[in-house]
C-alpha positions in Angstrom: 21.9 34.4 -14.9 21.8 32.7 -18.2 19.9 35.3 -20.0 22.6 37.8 -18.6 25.5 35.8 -19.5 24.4 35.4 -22.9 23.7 38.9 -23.6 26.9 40.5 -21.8 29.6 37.9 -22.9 29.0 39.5 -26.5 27.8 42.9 -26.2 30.4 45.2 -25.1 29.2 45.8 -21.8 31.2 43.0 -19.5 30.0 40.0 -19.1 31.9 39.1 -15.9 31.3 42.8 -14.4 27.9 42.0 -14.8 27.6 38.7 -12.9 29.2 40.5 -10.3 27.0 43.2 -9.9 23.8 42.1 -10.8 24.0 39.7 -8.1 25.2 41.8 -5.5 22.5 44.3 -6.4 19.8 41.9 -5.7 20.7 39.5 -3.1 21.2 36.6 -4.8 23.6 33.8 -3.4 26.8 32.4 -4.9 25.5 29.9 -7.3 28.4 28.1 -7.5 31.4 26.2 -10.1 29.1 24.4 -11.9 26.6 26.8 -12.9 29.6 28.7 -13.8 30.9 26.5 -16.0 27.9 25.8 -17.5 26.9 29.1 -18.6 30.1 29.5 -20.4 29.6 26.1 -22.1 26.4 27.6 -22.9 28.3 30.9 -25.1 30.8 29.0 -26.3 28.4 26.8 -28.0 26.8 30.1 -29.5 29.6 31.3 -31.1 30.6 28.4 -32.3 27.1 27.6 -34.2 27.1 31.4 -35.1 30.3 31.7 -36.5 30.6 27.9 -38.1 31.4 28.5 -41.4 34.3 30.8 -40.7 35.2 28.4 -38.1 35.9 25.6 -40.3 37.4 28.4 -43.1 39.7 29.4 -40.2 40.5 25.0 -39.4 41.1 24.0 -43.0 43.8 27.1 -43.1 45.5 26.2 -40.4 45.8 23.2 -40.9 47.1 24.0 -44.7 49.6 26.3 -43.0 50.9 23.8 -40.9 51.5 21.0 -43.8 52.2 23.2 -45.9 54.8 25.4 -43.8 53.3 28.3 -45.7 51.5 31.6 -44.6 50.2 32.2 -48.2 46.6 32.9 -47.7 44.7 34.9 -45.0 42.7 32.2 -43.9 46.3 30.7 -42.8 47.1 34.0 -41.6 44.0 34.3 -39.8 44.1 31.0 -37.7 47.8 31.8 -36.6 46.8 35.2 -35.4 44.0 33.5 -33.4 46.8 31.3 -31.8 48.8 34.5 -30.8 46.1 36.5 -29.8 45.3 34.5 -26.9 49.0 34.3 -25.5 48.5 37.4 -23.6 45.4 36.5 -21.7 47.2 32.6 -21.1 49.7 34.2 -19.2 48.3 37.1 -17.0 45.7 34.5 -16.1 48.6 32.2 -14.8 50.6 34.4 -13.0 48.0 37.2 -11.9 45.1 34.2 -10.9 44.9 35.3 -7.2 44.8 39.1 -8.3 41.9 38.7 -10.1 40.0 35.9 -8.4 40.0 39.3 -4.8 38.4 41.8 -7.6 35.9 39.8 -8.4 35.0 39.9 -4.8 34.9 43.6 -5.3 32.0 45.0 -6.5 33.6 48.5 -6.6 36.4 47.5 -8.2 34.0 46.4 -10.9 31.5 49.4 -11.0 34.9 51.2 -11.6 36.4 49.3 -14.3 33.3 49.7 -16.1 33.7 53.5 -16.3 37.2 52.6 -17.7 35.1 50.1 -20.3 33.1 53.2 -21.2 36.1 55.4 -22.1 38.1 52.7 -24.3 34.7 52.5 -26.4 34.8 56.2 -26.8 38.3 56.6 -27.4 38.6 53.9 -29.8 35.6 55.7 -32.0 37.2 59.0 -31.8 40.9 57.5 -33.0 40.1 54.6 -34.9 40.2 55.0 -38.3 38.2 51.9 -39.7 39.5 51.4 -42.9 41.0 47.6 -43.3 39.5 44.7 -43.4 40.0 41.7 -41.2 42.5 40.0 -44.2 44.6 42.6 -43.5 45.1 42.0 -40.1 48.9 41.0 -39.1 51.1 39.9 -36.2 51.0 43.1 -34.6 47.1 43.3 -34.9 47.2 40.1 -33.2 49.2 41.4 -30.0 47.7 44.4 -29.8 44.0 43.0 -29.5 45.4 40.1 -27.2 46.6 42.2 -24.7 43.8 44.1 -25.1 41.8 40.5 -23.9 44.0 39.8 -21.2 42.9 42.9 -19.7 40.0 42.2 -19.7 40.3 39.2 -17.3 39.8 42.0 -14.8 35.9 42.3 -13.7 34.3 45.5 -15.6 36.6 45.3 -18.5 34.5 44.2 -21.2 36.2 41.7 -23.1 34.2 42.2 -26.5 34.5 45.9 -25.9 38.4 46.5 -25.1 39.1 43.6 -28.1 36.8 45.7 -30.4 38.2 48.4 -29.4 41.5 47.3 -30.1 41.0 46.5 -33.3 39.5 49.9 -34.3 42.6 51.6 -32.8 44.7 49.3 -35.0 42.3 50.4 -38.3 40.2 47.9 -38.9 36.4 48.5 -39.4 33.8 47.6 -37.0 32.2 44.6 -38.2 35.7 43.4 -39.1 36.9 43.9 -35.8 33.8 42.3 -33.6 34.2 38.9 -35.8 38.0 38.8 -34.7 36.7 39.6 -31.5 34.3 36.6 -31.6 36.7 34.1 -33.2 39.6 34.6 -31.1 37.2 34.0 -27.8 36.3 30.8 -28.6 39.8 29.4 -27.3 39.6 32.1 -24.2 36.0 30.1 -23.1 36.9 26.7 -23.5 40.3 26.9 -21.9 38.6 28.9 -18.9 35.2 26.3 -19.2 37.3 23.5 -19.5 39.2 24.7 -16.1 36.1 25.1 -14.2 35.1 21.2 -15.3 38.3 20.3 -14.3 37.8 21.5 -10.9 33.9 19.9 -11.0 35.3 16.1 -11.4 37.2 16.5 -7.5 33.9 18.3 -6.3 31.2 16.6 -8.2 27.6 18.4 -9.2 24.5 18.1 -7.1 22.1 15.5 -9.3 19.2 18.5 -7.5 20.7 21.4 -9.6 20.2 19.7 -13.1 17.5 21.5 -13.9 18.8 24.9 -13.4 21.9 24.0 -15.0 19.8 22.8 -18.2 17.4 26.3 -17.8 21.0 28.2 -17.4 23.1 26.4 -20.7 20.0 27.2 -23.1 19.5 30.7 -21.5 23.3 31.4 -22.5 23.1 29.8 -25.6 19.6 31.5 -26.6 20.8 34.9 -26.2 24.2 34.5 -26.8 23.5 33.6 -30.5 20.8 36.4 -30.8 23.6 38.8 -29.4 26.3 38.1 -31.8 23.6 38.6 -34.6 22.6 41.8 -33.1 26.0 43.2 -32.8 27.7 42.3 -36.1 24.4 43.8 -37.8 24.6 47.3 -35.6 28.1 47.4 -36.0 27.5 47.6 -40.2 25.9 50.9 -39.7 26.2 52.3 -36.0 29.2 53.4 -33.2 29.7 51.9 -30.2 28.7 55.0 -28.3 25.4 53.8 -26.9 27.5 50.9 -25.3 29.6 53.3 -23.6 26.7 55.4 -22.1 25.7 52.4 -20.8 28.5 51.3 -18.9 29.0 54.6 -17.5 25.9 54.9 -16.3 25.6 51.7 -14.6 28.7 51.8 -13.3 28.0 55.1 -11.6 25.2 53.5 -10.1 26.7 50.8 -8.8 29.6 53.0 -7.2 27.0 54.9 -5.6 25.4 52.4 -4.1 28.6 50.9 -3.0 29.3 53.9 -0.5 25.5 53.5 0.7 25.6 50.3 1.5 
């Protein structure tokens, strides 16, 4: 589970239709909040070693902006456009919660929302025309890829993939558009990580479990930093294509074997 959230929380193939699925396909039981929670601390802490020094770039500008009252530079620009971005997601997740808590009981409801995760990666190559850079971004960017994130609070929607996508329907290049992608997550994982924990201190965690929750955190973290590496480098040269083949092939296999079973 930790290998599999740390490769499909980047990777545009839906993380949390994964963990739905994968499970369901092979028996395995609920394993509960706390492993939950802890394979998302586990990504966050990926992308935030991966992406440190843009991180702090992104901070120091911010916090410029905010003495300064000025919107001068794009690393100003760039942390308020983070801020926006994730004001869709915030409040679809608070008013939608019990929507999208039943689909991910659903594993159709996944396996079909992947197909959909599929077709945004194709559309977005076909009408995208990849030519600004990520300093060129503006407010409208901003809203337009965080909407495209609060969709994908739904199971099967990749979140990487429709934010990606997103941003090449709004121009920008690839690689330009998975590093907004990966910056303006980092406040989407904590808030929903630091949920989960919040829930943990009424219910506690089983002392018994620590060593799969250790086993689970590095797993995510592992391959959660070797997937951001992989993607930005791919993305340099290569469409998102193969990713979309992907999702439409397991997600017509999982349909399928939602009518045998």
């Amino acid at each position: 589970m930790g290998l599999l959230q740390g490769a499909t929380e980047f990777l545009p193939v839906s993380s949390s239709g994964h963990l739905v699925l994968v499970p369901w396909l092979l028996g395995w039981p609920n394993p509960g909040l706390a492993f939950d929670s802890v394979l998302h601390l586990g990504t966050l802490l990926a992308v935030l070693a991966y992406m440190r020094a843009e991180i702090v770039v992104v901070i120091a500008g911010w916090w410029r902006s905010v003495r300064r009252r000025t919107l001068d530079s794009p690393e100003e620009r760039l942390g308020w456009l983070i801020v926006v971005s994730a004001i869709p997601g915030a409040i679809l997740g608070f008013f939608l919660e019990d929507y999208f808590e039943a689909l991910f009981a659903s594993p159709r409801s996944a396996a079909l929302l992947l197909l959909v995760t599929g077709a945004l990666l194709v559309a977005s190559e076909r009408l995208g025309r990849r030519d600004r850079c990520l300093h060129q971004a503006g407010l409208r960017d901003a809203v337009w890829i965080g909407l495209a994130q609060a969709l994908a609070i739904a199971p099967g929607i990749s979140r990487s993939g429709a934010t990606i996508a997103g941003g090449l329907l709004r121009g920008l290049r690839r690689e330009d558009a998975a590093r907004f992608s990966f910056l303006i997550v980092i406040p989407i994982i904590a808030g929903a990580a630091g949920l989960q924990l919040a829930k943990l201190v009424n219910t506690g965690i089983n002392a018994s479990q620590s060593t799969n929750l250790l086993v689970g955190f590095v797993a995510a973290f592992v391959v959660g930093y070797a997937a951001i590496g992989f993607l930005l480098g791919y993305l340099r040269t290569r469409t998102l294509r193969p990713f979309a083949l992907y999702c439409w092939g397991f997600g017509v296999l999982s349909l399928a074997i939602t009518y045998i079973r």
